[in-house]
C-alpha positions as CSV (number, residue, x, y, z in Angstrom):
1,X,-27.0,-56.5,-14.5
2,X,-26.5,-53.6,-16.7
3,X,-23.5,-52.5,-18.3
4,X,-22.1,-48.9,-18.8
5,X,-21.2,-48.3,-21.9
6,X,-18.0,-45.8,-22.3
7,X,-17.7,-44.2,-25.0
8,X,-13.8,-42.5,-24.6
9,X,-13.9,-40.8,-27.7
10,X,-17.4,-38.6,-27.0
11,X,-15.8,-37.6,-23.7
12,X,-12.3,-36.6,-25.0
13,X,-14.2,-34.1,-27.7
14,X,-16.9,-32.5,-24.9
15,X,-13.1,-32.2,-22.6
16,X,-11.7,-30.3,-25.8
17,X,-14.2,-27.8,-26.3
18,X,-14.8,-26.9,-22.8
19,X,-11.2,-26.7,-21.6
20,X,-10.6,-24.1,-24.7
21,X,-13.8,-22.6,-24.2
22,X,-12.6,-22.2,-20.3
23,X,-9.2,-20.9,-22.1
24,X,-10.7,-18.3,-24.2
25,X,-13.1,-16.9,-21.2
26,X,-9.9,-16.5,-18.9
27,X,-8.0,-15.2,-22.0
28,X,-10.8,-12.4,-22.5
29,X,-10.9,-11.7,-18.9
30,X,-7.2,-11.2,-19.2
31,X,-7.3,-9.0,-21.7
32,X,-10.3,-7.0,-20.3
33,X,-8.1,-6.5,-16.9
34,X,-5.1,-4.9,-19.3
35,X,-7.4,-2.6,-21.0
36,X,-8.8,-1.0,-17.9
37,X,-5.3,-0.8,-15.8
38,X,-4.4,1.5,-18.8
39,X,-7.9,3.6,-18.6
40,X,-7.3,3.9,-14.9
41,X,-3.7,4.7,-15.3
42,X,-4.8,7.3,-18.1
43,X,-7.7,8.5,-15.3
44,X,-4.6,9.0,-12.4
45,X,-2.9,11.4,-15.0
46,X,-6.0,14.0,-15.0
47,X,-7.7,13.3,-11.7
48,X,-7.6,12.2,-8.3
49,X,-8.8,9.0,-7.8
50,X,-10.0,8.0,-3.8
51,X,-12.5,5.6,-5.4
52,X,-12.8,3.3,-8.3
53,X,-16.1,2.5,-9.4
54,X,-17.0,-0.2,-12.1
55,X,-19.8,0.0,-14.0
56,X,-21.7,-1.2,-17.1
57,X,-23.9,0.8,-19.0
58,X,-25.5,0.9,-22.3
59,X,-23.2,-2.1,-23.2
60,X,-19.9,-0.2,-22.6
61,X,-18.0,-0.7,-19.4
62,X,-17.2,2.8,-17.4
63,X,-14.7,3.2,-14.3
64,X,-15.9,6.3,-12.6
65,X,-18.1,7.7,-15.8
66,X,-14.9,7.2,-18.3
67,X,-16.3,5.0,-20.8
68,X,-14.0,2.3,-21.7
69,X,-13.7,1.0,-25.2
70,X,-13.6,-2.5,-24.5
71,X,-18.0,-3.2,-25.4
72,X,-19.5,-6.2,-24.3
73,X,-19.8,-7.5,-27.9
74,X,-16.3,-6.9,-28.3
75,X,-16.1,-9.4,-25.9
76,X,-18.3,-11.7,-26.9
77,X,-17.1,-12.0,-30.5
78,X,-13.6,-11.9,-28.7
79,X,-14.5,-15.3,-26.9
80,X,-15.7,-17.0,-30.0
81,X,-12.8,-16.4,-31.9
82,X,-10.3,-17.4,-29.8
83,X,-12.4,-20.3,-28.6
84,X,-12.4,-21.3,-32.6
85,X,-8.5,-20.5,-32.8
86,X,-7.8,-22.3,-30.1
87,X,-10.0,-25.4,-31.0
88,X,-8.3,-25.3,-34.6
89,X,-4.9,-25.1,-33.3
90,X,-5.6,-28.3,-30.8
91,X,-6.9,-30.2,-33.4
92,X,-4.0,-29.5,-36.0
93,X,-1.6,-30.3,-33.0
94,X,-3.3,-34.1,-32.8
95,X,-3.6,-34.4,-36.8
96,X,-6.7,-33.9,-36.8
97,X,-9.4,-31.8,-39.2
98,X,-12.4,-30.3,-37.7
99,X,-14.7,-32.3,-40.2
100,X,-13.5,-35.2,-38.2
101,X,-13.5,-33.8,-34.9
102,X,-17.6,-32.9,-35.6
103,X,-18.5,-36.4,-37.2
């Protein structure tokens, strides 16, 4: 008969970085939901709006051809830094260092 060997300790680090990876991809999504109500409500102001259309172009995101600031690399460096902050600040919460977290 075989036996499964656990290993606990692998398992708790891959459920670490992929719940604050999950984290920082909801956090970014959050933020990229703020940034366009206030380009929409900026939009209201000068036009009249009887359809909203989102679109991506050239790496920029656009709601009805007003290009929106928030890029796509914007986004993507956003991600990995709060994915890092929030992977530094769970370890320092457990006493833990990030050498020892990677070993």
């Amino acid at each position: 008969m075989k036996t499964i060997l656990h290993l606990p300790h692998l398992n708790s680090k891959i459920d670490i970085l992929l719940t604050t990876l999950g984290l920082s991809v909801f956090s970014m999504l959050v933020i990229n939901i703020i940034i366009t109500f206030f380009c929409i409500q900026d939009l209201i102001k000068y036009t009249d709006l009887e359809t909203i259309s989102f679109t991506v172009k050239e790496g920029f995101y656009y709601v009805n051809e007003y290009k929106i600031e928030a890029s796509i690399a914007f986004n993507f460096v956003g991600v990995i830094f709060l994915w890092v902050v929030m992977l530094w600040h769970t370890l320092k919460t457990v006493n833990k260092t990030i050498a020892s977290f990677l070993l």
